[in-house]
N, C-alpha and C positions, 0 to 999 in steps of 0.2 A: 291391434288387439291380438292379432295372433302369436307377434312374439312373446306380447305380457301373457298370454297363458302355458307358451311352453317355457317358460322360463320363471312359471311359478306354479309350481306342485301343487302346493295348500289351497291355492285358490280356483285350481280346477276341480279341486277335493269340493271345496263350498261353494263353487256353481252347479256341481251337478248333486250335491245335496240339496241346494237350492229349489233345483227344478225338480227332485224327487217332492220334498216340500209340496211346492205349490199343485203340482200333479194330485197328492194326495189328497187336498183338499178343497181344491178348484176344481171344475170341468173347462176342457179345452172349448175352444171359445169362446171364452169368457174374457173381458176387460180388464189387464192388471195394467199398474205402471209401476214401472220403475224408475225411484229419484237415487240420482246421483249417479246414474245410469254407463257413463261413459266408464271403459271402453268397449261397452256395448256386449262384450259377449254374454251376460247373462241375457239382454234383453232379447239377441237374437237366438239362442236357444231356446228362451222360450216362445218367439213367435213361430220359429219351426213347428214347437210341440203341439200349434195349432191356437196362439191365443192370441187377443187383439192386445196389441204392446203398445204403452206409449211411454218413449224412453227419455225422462227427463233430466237435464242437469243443467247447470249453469251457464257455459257456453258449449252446447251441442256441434256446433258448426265449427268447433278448432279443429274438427278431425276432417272438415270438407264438404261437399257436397253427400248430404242427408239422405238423396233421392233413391239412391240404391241400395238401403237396409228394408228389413222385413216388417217395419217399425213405423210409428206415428213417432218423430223427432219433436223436442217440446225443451223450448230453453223458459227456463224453469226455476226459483229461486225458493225452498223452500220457505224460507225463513220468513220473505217477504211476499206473498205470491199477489202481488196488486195488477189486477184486471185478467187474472188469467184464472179461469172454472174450469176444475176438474172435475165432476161427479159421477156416478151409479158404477165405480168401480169394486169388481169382486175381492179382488186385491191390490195389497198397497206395500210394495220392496223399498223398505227402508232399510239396507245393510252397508256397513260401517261407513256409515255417515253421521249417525247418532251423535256421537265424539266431537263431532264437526261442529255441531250446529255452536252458535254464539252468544244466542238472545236469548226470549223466552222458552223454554224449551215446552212447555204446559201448551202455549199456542200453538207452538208448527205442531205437535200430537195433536192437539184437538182438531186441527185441520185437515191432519193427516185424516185424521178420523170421517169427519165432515165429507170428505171425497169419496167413500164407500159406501156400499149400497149395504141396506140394515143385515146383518146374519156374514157381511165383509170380511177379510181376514188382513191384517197388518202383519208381515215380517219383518224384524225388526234384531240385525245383529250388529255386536260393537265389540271392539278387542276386549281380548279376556285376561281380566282385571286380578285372577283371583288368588295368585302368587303374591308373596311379599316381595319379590326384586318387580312382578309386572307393577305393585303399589309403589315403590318407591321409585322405579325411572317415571311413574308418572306425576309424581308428587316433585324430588325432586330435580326431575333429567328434562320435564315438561314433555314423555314419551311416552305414548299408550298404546302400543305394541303389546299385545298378549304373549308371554311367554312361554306359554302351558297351551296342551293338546288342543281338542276340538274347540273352535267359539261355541259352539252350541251348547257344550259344558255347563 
């Protein structure tokens, strides 16, 4: 985790936008999770900031022994999430993951949803689309890299 942050600008830019984010509109110790979670630096920022994290993705334990983050570790699928309950979370970090998902897209949202406590907050970012070369390498190049400034654009 810590080379992929020094060695990506932009995405230090949108974790600690991230965390400005949910600061904003969460109180710290509050319940968020984060899907898609690995490689965790967003999640441990924000257990630092004081909140209860549970950092989910797919195979959580390719990075190793779990027991030493600041975190609830949670292999986690969203697409499919059978026998595993998530609920009364304040928030719910769905970022660039979106793009990923492969099924019904209406159900893992409604789900997502489902996991939140009423008045909840879903973050939810995906590459920015809003270029005609970011349309076309996605149309034709099957490449959804945003080509243009800020995701939050």
């Amino acid at each position: 985790a810590k080379s992929y942050v020094q060695n990506r600008t932009n995405d230090r830019y949108r974790y600690a936008h991230d965390l400005d984010l949910l600061q904003e509109f969460i109180e710290p110790g509050s319940s968020v999770c984060e899907h898609g979670a690995a490689p965790f630096v967003l999640s441990t920022a924000i257990a630092y900031a004081g909140y209860k994290v549970i950092a989910s993705d797919l195979d959580p334990y390719r990075f190793g022994d779990m027991s030493n983050f600041p975190f609830e570790s949670l292999q986690y699928d969203v697409e499919n999430p059978v026998g595993i309950n998530i609920d009364g979370l304040e928030g719910v970090i769905f970022n660039e993951l979106f793009e990923h998902c492969r099924f019904d897209l209406l159900s893992t949202l409604n789900d997502l949803n489902r996991t939140l406590k009423p008045g909840g907050y879903l973050f939810l970012s995906t590459p920015n689309l809003k270029s005609a070369i970011g349309w076309y390498k996605y149309i034709f190049k099957n490449n959804a890299y945003g080509v243009a400034g800020d995701i939050y654009h």
